[in-house]
MARNU-926893 format. One record per atom (N, C-alpha, C, O): residue number from 1; chain; y, x, z. Coordinates in steps of 0.2 Angstrom, whole numbers, plus 5000, padded with zeros to 4 digits. Atoms other than C-alpha are relative to their C-alpha. Layout:
BEGIN
+-----+---+------+------+------+
:   k : c :   c2 :   c1 :   c3 :
+-----+---+------+------+------+
: NUM : A :    Y :    X :    Z :
...
+-----+---+------+------+------+
***
This chain:
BEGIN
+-----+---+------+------+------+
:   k : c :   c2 :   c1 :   c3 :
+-----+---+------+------+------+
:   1 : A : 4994 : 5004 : 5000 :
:   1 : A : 5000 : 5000 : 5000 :
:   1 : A : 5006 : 5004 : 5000 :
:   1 : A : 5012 : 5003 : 4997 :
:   2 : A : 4994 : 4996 : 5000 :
:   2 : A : 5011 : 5014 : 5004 :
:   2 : A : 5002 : 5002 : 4994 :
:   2 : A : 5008 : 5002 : 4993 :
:   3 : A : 4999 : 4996 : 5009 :
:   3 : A : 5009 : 5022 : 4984 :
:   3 : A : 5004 : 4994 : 4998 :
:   3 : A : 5010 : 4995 : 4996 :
:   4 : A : 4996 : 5004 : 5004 :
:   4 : A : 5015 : 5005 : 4979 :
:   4 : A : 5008 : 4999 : 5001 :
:   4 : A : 5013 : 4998 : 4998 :
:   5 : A : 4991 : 5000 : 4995 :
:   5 : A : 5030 : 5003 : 4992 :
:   5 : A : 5002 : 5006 : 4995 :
:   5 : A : 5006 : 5003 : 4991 :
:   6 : A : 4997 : 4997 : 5003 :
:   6 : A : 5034 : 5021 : 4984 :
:   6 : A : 5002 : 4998 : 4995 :
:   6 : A : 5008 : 4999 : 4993 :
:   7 : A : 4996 : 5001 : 5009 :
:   7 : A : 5034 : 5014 : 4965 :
:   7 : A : 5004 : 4998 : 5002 :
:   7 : A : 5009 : 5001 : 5003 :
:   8 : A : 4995 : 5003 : 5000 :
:   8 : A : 5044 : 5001 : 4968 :
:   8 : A : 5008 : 5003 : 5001 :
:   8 : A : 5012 : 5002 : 4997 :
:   9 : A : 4994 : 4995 : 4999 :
:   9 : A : 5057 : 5012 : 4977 :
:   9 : A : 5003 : 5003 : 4995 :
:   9 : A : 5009 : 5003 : 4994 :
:  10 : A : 4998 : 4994 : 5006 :
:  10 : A : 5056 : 5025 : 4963 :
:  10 : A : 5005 : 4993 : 4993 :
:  10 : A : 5010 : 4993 : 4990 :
:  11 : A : 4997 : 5002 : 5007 :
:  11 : A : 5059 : 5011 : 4948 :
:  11 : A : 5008 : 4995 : 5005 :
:  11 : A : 5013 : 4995 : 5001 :
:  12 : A : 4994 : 5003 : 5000 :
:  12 : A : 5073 : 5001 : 4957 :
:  12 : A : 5005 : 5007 : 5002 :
:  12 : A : 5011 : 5007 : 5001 :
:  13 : A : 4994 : 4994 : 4998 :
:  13 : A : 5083 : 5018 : 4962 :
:  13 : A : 5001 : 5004 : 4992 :
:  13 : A : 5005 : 5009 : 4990 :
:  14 : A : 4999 : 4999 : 5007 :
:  14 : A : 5079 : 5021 : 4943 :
:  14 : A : 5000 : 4995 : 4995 :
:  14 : A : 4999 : 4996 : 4989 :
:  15 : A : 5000 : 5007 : 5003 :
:  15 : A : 5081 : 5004 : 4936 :
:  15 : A : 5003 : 5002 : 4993 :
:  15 : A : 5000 : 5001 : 4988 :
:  16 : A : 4996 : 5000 : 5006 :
:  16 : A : 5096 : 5008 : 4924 :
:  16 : A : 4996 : 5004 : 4994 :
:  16 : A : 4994 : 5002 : 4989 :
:  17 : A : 5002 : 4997 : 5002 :
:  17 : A : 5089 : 5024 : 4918 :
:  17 : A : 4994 : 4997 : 4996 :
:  17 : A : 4995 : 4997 : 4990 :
:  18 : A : 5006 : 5002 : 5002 :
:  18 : A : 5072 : 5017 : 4913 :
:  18 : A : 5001 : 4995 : 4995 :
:  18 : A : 4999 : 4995 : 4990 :
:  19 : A : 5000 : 5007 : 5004 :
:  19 : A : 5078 : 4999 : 4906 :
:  19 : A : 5006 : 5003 : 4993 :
:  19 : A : 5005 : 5002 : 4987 :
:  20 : A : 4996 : 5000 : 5007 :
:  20 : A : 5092 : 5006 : 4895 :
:  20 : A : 5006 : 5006 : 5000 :
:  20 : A : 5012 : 5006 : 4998 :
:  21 : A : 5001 : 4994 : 5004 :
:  21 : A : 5091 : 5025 : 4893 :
:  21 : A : 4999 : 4999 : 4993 :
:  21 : A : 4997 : 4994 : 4990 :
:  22 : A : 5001 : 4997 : 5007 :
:  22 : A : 5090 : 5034 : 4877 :
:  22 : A : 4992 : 5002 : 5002 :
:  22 : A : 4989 : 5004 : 5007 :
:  23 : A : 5007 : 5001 : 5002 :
:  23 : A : 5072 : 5033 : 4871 :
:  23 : A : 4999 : 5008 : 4996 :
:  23 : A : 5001 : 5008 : 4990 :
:  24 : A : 5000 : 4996 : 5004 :
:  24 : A : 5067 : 5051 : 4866 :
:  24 : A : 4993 : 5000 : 5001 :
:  24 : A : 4990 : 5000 : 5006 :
:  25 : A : 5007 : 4998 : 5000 :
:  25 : A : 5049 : 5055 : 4859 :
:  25 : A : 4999 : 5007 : 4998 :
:  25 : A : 5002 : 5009 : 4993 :
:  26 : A : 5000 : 4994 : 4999 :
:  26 : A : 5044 : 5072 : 4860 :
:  26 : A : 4997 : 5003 : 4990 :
:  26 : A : 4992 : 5000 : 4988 :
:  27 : A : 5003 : 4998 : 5007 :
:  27 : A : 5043 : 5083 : 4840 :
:  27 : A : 4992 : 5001 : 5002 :
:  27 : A : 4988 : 4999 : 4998 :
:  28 : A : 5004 : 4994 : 5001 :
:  28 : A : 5028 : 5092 : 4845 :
:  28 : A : 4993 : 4992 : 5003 :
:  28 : A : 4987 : 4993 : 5004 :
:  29 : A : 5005 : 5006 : 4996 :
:  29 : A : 5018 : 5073 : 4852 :
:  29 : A : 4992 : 5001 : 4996 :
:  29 : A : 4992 : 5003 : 4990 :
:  30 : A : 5008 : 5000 : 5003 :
:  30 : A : 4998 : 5073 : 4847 :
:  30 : A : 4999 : 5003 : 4997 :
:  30 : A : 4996 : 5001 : 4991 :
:  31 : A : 5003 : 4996 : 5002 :
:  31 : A : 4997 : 5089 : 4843 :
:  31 : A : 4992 : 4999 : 5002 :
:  31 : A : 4990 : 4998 : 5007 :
:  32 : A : 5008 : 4999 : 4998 :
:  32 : A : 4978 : 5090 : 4842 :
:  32 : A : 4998 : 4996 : 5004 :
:  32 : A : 4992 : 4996 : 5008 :
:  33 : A : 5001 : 5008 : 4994 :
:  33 : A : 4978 : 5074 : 4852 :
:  33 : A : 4999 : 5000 : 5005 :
:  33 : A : 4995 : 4996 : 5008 :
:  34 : A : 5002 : 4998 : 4994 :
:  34 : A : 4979 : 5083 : 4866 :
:  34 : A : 5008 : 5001 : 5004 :
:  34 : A : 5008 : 5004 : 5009 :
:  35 : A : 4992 : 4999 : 4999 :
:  35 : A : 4999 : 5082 : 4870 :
:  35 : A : 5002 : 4993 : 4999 :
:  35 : A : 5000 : 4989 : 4994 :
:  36 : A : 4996 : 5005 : 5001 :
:  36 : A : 5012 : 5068 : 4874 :
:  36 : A : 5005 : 5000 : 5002 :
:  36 : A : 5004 : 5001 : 5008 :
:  37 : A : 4995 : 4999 : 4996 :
:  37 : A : 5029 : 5068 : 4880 :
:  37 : A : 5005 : 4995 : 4997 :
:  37 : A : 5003 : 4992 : 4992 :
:  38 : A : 4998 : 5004 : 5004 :
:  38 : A : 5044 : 5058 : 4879 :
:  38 : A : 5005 : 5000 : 5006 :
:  38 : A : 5003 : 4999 : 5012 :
:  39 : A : 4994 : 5000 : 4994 :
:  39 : A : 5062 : 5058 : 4890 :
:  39 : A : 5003 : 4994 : 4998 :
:  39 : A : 5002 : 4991 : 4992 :
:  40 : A : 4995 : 5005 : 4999 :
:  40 : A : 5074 : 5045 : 4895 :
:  40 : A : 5005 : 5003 : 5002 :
:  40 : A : 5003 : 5008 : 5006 :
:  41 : A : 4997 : 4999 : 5000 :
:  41 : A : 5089 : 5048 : 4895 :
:  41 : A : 5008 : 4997 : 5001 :
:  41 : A : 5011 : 4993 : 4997 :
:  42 : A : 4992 : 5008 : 4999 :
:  42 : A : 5107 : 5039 : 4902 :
:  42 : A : 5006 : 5004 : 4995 :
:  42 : A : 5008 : 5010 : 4993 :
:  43 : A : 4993 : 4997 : 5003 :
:  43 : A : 5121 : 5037 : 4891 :
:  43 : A : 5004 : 5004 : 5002 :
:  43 : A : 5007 : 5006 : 4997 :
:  44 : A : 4998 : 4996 : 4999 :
:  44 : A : 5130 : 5048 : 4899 :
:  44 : A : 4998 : 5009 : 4999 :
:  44 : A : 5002 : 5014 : 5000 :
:  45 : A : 5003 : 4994 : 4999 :
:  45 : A : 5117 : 5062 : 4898 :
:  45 : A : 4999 : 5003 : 5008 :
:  45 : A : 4995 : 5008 : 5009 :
:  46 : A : 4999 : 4999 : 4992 :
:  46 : A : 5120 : 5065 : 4916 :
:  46 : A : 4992 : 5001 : 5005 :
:  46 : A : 4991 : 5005 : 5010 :
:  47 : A : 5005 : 5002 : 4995 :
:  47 : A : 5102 : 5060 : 4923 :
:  47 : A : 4994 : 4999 : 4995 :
:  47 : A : 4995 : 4997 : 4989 :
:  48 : A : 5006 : 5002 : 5006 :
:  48 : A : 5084 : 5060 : 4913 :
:  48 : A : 4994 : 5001 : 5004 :
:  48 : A : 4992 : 5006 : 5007 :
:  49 : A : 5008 : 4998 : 5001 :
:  49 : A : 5066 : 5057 : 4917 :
:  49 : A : 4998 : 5002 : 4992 :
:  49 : A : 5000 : 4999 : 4987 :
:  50 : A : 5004 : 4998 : 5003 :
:  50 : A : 5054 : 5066 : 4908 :
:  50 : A : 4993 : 4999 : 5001 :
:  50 : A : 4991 : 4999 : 5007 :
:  51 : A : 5007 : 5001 : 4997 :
:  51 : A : 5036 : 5063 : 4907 :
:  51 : A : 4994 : 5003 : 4994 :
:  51 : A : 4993 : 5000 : 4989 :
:  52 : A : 5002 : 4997 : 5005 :
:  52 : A : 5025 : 5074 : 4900 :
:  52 : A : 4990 : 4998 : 5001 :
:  52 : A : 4988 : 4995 : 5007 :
:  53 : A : 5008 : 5002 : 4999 :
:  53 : A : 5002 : 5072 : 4898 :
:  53 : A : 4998 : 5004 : 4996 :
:  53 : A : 5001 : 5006 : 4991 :
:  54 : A : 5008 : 4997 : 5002 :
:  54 : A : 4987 : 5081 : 4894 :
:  54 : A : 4996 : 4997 : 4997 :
:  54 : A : 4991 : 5001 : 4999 :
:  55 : A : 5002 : 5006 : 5001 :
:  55 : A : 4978 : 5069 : 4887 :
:  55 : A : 4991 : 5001 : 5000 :
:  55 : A : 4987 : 4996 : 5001 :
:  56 : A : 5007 : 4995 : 4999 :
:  56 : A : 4961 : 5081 : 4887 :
:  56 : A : 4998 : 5002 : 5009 :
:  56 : A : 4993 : 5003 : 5012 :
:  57 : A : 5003 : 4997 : 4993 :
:  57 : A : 4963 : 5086 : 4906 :
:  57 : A : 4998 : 5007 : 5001 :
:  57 : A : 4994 : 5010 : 4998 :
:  58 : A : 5002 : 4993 : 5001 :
:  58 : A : 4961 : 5103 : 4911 :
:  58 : A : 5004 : 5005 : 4997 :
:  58 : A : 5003 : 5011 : 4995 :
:  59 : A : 4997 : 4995 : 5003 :
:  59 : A : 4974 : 5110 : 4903 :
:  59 : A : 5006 : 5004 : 5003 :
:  59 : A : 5011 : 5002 : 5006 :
:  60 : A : 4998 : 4993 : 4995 :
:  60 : A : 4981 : 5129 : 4909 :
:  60 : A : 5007 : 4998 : 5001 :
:  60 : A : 5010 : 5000 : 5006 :
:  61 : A : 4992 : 4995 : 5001 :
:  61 : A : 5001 : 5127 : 4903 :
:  61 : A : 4998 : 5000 : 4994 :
:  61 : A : 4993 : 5000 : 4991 :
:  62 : A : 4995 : 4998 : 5003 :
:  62 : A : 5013 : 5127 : 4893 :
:  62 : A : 5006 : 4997 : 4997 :
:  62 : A : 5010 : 4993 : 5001 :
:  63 : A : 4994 : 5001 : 4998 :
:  63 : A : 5027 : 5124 : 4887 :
:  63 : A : 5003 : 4992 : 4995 :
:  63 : A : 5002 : 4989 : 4989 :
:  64 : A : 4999 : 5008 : 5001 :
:  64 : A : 5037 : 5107 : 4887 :
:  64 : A : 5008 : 5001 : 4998 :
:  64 : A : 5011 : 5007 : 4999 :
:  65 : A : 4995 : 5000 : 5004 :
:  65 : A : 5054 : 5103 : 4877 :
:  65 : A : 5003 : 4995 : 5000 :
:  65 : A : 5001 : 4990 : 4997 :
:  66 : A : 5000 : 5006 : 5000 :
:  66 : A : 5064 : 5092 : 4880 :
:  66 : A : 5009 : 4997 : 4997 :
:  66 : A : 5014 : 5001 : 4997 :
:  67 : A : 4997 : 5003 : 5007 :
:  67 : A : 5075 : 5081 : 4868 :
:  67 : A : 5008 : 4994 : 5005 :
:  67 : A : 5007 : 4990 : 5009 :
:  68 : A : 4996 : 5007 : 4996 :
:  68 : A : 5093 : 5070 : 4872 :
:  68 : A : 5005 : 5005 : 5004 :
:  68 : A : 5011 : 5003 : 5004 :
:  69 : A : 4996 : 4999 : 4996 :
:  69 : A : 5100 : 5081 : 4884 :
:  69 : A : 5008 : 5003 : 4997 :
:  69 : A : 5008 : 5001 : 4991 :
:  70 : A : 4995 : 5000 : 5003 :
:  70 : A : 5119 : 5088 : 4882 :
:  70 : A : 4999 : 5008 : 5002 :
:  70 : A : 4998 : 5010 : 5007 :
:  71 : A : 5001 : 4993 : 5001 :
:  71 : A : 5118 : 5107 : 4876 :
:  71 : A : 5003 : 5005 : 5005 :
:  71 : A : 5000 : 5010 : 5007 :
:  72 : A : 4996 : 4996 : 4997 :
:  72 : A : 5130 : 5114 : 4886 :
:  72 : A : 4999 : 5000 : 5009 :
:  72 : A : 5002 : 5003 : 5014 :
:  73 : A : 4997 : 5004 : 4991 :
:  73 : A : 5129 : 5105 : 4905 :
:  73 : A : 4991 : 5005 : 5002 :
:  73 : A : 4985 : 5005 : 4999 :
:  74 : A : 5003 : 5001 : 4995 :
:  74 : A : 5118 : 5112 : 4918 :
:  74 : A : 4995 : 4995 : 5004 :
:  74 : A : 4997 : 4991 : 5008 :
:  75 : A : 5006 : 5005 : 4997 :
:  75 : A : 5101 : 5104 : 4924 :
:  75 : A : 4997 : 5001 : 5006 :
:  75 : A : 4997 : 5007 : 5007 :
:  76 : A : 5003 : 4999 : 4997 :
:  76 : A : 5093 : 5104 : 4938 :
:  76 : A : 4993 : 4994 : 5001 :
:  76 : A : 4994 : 4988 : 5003 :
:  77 : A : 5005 : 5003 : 5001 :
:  77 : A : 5075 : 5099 : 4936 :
:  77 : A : 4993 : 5001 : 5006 :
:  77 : A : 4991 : 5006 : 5008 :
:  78 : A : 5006 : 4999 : 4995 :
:  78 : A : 5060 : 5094 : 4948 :
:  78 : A : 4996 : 4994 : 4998 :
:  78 : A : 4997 : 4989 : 4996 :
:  79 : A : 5006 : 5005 : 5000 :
:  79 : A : 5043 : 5088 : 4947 :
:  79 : A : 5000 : 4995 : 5005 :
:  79 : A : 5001 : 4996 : 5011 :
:  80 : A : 5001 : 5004 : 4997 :
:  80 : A : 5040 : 5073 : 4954 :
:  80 : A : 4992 : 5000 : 5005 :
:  80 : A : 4987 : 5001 : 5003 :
:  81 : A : 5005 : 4999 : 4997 :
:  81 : A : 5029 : 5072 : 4968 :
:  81 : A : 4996 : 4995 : 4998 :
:  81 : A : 4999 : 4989 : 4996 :
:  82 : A : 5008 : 5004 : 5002 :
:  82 : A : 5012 : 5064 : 4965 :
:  82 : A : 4993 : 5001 : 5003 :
:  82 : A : 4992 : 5007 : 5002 :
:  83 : A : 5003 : 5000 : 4996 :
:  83 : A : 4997 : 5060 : 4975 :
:  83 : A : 4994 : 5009 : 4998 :
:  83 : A : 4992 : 5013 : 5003 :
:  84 : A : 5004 : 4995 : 5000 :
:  84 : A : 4986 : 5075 : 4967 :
:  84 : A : 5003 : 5005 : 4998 :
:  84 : A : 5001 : 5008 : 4993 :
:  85 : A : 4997 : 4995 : 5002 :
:  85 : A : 4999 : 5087 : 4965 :
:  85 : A : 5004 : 5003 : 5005 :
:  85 : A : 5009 : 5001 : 5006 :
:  86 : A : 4995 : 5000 : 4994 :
:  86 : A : 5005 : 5094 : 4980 :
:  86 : A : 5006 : 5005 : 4999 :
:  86 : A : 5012 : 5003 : 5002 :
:  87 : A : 4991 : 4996 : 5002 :
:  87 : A : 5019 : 5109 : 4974 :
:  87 : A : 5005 : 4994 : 4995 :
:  87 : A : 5003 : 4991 : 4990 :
:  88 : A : 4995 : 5001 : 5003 :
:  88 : A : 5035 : 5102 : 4970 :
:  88 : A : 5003 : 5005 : 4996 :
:  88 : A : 5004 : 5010 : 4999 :
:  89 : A : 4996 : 4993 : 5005 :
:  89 : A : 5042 : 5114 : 4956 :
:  89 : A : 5006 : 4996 : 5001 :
:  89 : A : 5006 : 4990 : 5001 :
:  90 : A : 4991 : 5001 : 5000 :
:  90 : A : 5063 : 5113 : 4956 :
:  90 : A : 5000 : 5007 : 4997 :
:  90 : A : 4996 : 5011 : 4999 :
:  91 : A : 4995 : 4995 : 5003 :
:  91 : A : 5074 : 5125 : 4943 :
:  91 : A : 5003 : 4997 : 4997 :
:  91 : A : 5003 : 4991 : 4997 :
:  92 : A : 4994 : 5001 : 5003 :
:  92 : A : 5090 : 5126 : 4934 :
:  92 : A : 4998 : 5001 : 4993 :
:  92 : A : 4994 : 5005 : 4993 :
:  93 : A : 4998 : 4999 : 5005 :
:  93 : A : 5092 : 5124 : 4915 :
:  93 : A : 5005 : 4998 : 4996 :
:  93 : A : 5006 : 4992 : 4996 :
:  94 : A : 4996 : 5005 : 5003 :
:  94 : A : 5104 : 5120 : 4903 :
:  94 : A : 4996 : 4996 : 4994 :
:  94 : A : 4990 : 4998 : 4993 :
:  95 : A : 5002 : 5004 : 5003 :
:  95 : A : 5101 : 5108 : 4891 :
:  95 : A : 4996 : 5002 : 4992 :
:  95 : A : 4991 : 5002 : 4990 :
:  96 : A : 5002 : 4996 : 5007 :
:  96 : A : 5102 : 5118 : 4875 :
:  96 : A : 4991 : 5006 : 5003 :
:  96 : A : 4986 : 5008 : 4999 :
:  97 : A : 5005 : 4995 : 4996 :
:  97 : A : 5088 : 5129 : 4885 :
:  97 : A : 4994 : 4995 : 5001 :
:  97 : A : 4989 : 4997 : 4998 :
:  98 : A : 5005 : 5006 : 4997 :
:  98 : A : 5076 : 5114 : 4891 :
:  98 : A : 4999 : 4996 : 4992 :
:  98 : A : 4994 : 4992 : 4991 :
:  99 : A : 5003 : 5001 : 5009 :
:  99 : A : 5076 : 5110 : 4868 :
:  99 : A : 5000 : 5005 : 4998 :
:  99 : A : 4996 : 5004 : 4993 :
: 100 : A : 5002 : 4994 : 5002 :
: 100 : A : 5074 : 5127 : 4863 :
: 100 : A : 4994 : 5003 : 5002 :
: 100 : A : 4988 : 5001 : 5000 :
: 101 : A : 5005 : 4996 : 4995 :
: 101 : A : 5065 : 5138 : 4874 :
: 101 : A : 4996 : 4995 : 5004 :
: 101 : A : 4990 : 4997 : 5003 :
: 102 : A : 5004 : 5002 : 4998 :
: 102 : A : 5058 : 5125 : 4884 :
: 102 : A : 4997 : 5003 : 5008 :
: 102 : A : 5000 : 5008 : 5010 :
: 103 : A : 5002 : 4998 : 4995 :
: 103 : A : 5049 : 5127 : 4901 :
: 103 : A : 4991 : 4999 : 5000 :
: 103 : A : 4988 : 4994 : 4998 :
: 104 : A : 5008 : 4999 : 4998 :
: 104 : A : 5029 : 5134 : 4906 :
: 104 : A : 4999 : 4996 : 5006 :
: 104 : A : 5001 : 4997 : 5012 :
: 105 : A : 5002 : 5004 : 4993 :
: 105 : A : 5022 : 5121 : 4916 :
: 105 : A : 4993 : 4997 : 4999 :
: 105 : A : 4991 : 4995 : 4993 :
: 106 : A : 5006 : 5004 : 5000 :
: 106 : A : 5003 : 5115 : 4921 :
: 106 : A : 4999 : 4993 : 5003 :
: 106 : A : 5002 : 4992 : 5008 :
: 107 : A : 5000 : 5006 : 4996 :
: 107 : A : 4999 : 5097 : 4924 :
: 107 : A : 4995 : 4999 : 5002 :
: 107 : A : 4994 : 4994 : 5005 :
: 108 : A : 5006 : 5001 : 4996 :
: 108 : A : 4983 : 5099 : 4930 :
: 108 : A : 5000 : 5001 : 5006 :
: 108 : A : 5004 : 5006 : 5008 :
: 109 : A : 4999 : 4999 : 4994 :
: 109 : A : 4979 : 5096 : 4947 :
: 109 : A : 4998 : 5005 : 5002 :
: 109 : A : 4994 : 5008 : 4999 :
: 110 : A : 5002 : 4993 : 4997 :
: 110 : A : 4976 : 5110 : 4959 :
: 110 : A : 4994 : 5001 : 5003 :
: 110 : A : 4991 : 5006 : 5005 :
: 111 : A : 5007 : 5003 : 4997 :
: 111 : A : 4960 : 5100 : 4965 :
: 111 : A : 4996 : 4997 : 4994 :
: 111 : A : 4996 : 4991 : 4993 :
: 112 : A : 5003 : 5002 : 5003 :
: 112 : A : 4949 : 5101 : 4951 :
: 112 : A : 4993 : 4997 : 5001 :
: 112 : A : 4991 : 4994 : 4997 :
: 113 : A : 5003 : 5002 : 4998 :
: 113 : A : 4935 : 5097 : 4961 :
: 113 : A : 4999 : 4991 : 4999 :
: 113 : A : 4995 : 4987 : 4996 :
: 114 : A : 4998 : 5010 : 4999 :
: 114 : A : 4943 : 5078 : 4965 :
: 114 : A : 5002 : 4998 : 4994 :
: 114 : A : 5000 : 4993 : 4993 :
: 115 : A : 4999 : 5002 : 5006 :
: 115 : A : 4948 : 5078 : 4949 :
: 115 : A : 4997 : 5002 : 4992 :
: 115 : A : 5002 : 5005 : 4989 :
: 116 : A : 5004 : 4994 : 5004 :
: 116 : A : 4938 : 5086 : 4936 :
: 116 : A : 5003 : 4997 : 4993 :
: 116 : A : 5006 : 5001 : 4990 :
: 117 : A : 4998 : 5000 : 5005 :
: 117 : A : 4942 : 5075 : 4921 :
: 117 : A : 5007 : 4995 : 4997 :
: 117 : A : 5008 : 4992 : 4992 :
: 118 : A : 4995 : 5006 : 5001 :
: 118 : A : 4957 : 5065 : 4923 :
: 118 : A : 5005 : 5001 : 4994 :
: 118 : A : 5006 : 5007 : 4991 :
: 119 : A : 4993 : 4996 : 5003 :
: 119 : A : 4972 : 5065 : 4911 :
: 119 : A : 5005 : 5002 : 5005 :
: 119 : A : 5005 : 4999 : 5011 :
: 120 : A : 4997 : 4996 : 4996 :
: 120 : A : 4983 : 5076 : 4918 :
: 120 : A : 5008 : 4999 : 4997 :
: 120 : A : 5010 : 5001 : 4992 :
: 121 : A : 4992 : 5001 : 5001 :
: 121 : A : 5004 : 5071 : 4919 :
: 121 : A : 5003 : 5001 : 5005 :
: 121 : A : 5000 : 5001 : 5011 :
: 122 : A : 4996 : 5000 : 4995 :
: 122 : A : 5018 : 5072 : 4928 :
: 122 : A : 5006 : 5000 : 4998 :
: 122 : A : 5007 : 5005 : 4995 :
: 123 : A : 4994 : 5003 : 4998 :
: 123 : A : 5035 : 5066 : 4930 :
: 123 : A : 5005 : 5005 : 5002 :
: 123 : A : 5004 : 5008 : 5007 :
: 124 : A : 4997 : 4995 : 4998 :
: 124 : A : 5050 : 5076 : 4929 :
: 124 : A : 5010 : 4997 : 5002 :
: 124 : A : 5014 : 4993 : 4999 :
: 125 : A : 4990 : 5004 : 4999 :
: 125 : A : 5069 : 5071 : 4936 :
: 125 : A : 5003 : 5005 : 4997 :
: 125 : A : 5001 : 5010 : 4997 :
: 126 : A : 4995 : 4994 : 5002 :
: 126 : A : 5085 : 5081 : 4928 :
: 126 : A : 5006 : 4995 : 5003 :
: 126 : A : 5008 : 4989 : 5003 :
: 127 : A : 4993 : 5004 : 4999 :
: 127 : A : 5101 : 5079 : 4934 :
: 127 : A : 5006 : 5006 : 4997 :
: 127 : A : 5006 : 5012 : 4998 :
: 128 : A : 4992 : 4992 : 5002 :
: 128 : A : 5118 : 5087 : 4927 :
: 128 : A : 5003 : 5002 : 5005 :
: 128 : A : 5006 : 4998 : 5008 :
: 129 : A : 4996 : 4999 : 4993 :
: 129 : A : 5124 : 5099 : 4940 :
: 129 : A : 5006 : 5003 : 4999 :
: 129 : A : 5010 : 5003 : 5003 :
: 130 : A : 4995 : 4998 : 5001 :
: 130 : A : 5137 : 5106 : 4931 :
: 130 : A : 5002 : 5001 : 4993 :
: 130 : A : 5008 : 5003 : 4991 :
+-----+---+------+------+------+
***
């Protein structure tokens, strides 16, 4: 019950964002039908979830790209927490940096035991900090 109380929380304090964000679908989606990704975006560019998947499970890393934001501003980006993920990753990039270069990240959990063939995702917040 408590996972649920959490969603709720998360989508009404993301409400605007989620309902009427810019819609961005990632170039590089079902690569080898094993990739999917895909940001929102507020008209301001200020604020974006990301959300990126594995679709195969098990996958080491690598790297994510993400589309909409504003070239120039400052981000600050963290993983959202999730029951089989226990580190929280948080870093700074700017925008033109987070579509170019991109960032190395694995979505697999760190308990492959519990989880051995799940799809693997995870949830990314940005906020413009400068």
């Amino acid at each position: 019950m408590l996972a649920l109380k959490k969603q709720i929380e998360f989508f009404k304090a993301h409400r605007d964002l989620i309902q009427f964000g810019d819609y961005y679908c990632s170039d590089d989606n079902f690569i080898d039908n094993r990739y999917f990704s895909f940001s929102l975006v507020s008209l301001d560019k200020s604020k974006a979830i990301y959300v990126a998947a594995s679709l195969k499970g098990k996958e080491e890393g690598r790297v994510w790209k993400i589309k909409g934001l504003d070239d120039d501003s400052l981000y600050q980006v963290s993983a959202r927490e999730q029951a089989n993920v226990n580190a929280i990753e948080t870093f700074k990039m700017t925008g033109k940096q987070l579509l170019i270069q991109g960032f190395l990240f694995a979505l697999h959990s760190k308990d492959k035991e519990k989880f051995p063939k799940e799809i693997s995702s995870r949830m990314f917040l940005l906020e413009k900090i400068k």
